[in-house]
C-alpha positions, 0 to 999 in steps of 0.5 A, spaced: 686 338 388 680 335 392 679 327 391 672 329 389 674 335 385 679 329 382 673 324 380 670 329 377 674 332 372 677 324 370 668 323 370 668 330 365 674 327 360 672 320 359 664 323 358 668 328 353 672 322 349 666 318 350 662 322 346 668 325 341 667 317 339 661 317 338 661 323 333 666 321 330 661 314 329 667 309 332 664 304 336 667 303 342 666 296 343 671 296 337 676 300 340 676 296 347 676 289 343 683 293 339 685 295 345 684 288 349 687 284 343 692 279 344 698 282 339 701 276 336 694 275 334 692 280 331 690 280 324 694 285 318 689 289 317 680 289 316 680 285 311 684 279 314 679 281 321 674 279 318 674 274 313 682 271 316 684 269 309 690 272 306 690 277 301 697 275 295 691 271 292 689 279 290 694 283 291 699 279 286 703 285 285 703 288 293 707 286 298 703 286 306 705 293 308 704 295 302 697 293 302 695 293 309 697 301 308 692 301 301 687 298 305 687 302 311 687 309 306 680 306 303 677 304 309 679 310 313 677 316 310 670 320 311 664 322 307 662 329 306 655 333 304 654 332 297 649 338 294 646 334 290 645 327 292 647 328 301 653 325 300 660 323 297 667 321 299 671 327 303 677 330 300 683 326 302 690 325 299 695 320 300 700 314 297 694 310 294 687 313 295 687 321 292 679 324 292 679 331 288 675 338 292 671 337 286 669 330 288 671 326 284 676 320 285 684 320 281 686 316 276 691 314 273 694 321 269 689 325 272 687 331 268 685 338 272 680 340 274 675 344 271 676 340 264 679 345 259 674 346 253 679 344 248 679 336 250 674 331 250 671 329 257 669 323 260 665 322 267 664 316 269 659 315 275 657 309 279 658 306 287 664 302 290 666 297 285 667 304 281 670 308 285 676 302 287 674 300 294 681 295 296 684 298 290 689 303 289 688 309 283 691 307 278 688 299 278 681 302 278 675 300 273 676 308 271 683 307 270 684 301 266 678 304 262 682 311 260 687 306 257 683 304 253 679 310 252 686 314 251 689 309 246 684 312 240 686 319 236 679 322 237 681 322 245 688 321 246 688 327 250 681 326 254 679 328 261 678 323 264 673 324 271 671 317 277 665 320 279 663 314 282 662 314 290 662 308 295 653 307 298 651 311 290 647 307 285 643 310 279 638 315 283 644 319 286 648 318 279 642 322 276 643 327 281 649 328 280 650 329 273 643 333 272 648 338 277 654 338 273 650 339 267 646 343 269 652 348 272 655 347 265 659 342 266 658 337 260 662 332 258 662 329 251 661 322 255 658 319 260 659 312 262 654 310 268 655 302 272 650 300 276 647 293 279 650 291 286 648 297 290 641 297 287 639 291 290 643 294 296 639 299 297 631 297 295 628 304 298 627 311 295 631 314 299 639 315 299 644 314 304 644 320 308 638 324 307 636 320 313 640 323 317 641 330 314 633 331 315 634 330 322 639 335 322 633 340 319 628 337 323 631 338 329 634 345 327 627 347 326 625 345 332 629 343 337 626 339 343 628 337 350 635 342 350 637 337 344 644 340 340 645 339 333 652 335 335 647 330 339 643 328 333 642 322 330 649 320 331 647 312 328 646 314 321 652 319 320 657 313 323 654 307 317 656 313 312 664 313 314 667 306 310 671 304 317 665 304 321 661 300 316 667 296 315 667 295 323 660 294 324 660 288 319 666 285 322 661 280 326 654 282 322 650 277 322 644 277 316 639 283 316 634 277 315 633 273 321 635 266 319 632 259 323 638 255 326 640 248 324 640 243 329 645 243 335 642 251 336 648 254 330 644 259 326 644 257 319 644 262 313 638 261 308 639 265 302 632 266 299 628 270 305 633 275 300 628 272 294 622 277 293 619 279 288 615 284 288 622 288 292 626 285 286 622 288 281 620 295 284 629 296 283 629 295 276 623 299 274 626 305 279 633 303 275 629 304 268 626 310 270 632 314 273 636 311 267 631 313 261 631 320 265 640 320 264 638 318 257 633 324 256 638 329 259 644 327 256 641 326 249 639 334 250 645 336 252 649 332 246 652 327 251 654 320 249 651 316 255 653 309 256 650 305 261 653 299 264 650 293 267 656 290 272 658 283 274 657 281 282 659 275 286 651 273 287 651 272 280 655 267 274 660 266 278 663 260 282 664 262 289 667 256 291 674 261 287 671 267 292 676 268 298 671 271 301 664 269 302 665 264 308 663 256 309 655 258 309 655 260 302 649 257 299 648 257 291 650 264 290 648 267 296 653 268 303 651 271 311 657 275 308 653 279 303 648 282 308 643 285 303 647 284 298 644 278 296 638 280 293 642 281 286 643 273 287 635 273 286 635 281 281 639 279 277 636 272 273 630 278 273 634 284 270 637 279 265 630 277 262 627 283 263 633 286 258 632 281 253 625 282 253 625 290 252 633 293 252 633 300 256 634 306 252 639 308 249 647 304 248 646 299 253 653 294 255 651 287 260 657 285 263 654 282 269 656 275 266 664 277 264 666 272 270 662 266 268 668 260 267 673 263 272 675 260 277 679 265 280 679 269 285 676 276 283 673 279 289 679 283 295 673 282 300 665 281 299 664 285 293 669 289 290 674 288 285 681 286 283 685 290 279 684 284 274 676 284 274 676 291 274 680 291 267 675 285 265 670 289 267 673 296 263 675 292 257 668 289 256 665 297 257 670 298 252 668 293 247 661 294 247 662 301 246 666 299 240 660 295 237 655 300 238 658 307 236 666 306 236 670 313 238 
């Protein structure tokens, strides 16, 4: 073989990895950087990357390669097209993260799917604190729950569903329930946990749709020889948790932060304060939760909405592992647009104070209030330990309204 022939063969297969790369939505200065890393120093696993803590404060129960294997399960899988909300976490099998073809995460004793006519059936919709991101199947929010769902005569025998889904809030839950109902799959209750992701999340539109309509957009009309393969290769990349996960290893804020006085940039939490941003998410969140209502009390569901607790709000974040030496109040460079609940929060719970959202709605925002304790396996998702707290307070306020 020729050198010229040599050169360029070698130049046509790093172009093809290069590219299989970026489809796949790797960053490659995350790979070089891997690849470079000194190994005696470099770090267990994500997690421990990016904050440089250990983590036996929250996996009490879990020794290290147990959670570095747990770990790199939850932050190593895709998401897929989702026909009624964009997106969903892929199917995927493994010791500690099991995802249903019919889209729903498995819980501890998980029922078939579809549900059988003859038992009750409990969907439970929400984002990534729901759905256990850092937790395995069994110590997840919709695990402890169904333990204490089970634990009464009328549903001993439930089918119990996680419908929850990393990047969701209450727009996307919507959807999706409207669809199972709508193809005939109703359940007799349905518990729907929300807060963090909408503050996250502060527009109309769904993670996802902006790259799905690139895709049509340019399958409808294609411009400079551009391949679908080629497009918009930014958005498909932040929807895959390992690549989220990757980019935020070094992220600073989304707001530009001043600098304090030797050049260092300081983080000042209350750009993240504004109101008229903060408001416009709870009016979105009441009307999408007034439509849930509407729907379910057509179709004799039980639905039951949950306000859940956060980092940003009652809770001391001197005991969070995970907020970094710039943690301000409640607010940290490390929550990114996380923040805006430390300022949305106070405002939902004085609008809910003033005029309750219909139907049976449980505040469980403040369940974390005197510990002092770690609760949080990174920024912002759950223990097991929170996520029991957070189940036996849906519980007990299930309970005070209409006991099952």
């Amino acid at each position: 073989m020729s050198e010229t022939r040599r050169i360029t063969l070698i130049t046509l297969i790093l172009i093809v990895a290069v590219n299989l790369l970026i489809f796949l939505g790797y960053r490659v200065d995350v790979w070089i950087e891997a690849w470079t890393r000194d190994p005696e120093a470099a770090a267990d696993n994500v997690i421990v990357e990016r904050h440089d803590v250990p983590l036996d404060a929250v996996y009490p129960d879990m020794d290290g390669g147990e959670i570095d294997a747990m770990l790199g399960e939850i932050w190593s899988r895709g998401m897929t097209h989702d026909a009624d909300a964009f997106i969903r976490e892929a199917p995927f099998s493994g010791r500690y993260v099991n995802v249903d073809e019919a889209g729903f995460r498995h819980s501890q004793d998980q029922s078939p799917w579809p549900p059988a006519d003859d038992r009750p059936v409990v969907f439970v919709f929400g984002g990534s604190t729901t759905f256990g991101y850092g937790l395995p199947d069994d110590q997840t929010v919709v695990s402890h729950l169904a333990r204490l769902i089970r634990g009464t005569d009328a549903y001993a025998d439930a089918q119990i569903y996680n419908f929850a889904r990393g990047f969701y809030f209450s727009t996307m839950e919507q959807r999706i329930f409207t669809g199972l109902v709508g193809r005939g799959i109703v359940p007799d209750l349905a518990i729907f946990i929300d807060g963090l992701n909408e503050f996250a999340f502060t527009g109309e539109s769904y993670p996802g749709e902006g790259y799905l309509q690139a895709c049509v957009h340019q399958s409808a009309a294609p411009e400079g020889g551009q391949s679908l393969i080629e497009i918009d290769f930014d958005r498909l990349g932040h929807h895959i948790p390992m690549v989220r996960l990757a980019r935020d290893l070094n992220a600073p804020p989304s707001t530009p932060a001043p600098t304090d006085g030797d050049g260092e940039q300081a983080f000042d939490g209350s750009v993240y304060n504004d109101p008229s941003v903060l408001q416009g998410v709870i009016d979105r969140y009441l009307r999408q939760q007034r439509l849930i209502h509407a729907i379910a009390e057509a179709h004799e569901v039980r639905s039951v909405f949950v306000w859940q607790p956060v980092p940003t709000y009652a809770y001391d974040l001197s005991h969070h592992l995970f907020a970094g030496s710039q943690a301000d109040g409640h607010t940290s460079p490390m929550f990114n647009d996380h923040n805006y609940s430390a300022f949305g929060y106070p405002m939902m719970a004085a609008q809910v104070a003033d005029s309750p959202p219909d139907g049976e709605f449980i505040w469980c925002a403040d369940i974390s209030e005197d510990a002092e304790r770690p609760l949080y396996v990174d920024a912002v998702h759950y223990t097991a330990e929170m996520s029991d707290m957070l189940a036996q307070c849906i519980w007990q306020g299930m309970n005070r309204t209409n006991p099952i």
